[in-house]
N, C-alpha and C positions, 0 to 999 in steps of 0.2 A: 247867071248861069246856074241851073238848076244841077243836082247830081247826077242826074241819066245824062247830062249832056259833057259828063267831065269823061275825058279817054280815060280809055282801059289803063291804071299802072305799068308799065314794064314789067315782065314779070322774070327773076332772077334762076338763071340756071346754071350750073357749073360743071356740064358734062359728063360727069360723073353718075351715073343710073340712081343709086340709092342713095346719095348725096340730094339728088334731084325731088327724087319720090317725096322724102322728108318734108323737103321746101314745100312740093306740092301738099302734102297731107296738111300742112300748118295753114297755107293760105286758103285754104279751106273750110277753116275751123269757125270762121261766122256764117256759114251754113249749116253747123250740125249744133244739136243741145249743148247746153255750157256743162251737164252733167258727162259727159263724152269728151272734152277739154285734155281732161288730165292723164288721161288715156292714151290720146292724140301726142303728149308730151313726152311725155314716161317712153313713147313707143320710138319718139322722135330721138331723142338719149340715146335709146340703146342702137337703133342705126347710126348714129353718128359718131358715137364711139367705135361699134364697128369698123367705121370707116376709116377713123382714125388708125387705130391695130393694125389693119391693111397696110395704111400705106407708113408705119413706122415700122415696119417687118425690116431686116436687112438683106440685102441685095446682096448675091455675088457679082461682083463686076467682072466675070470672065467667061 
């Protein structure tokens, strides 16, 4: 079996918009220069932290 002929990976999403984007932007990264890498990473952090803050914020349950 050669690699063109291996299925596409599942590709993991978690419904969440910029939780998502993230994921997207990484799986992306052996299409762009390796100098652009850490960019991609550093960028990836600060969304996810983001994200995090979001949703540890406290709720009023009323």
């Amino acid at each position: 079996m050669s690699e063109t002929d291996q299925p596409e990976p599942e590709r993991v999403r978690t419904g969440v918009d910029g939780v998502d984007d993230v994921i997207r932007a990484v799986e992306e990264l052996e299409e762009r220069p390796l100098e652009e890498h850490v960019g991609v990473f550093e960028a990836a952090h600060t969304e996810l932290r983001r994200a995090l803050d979001n949703t540890d914020a406290p709720t009023d349950p009323a």
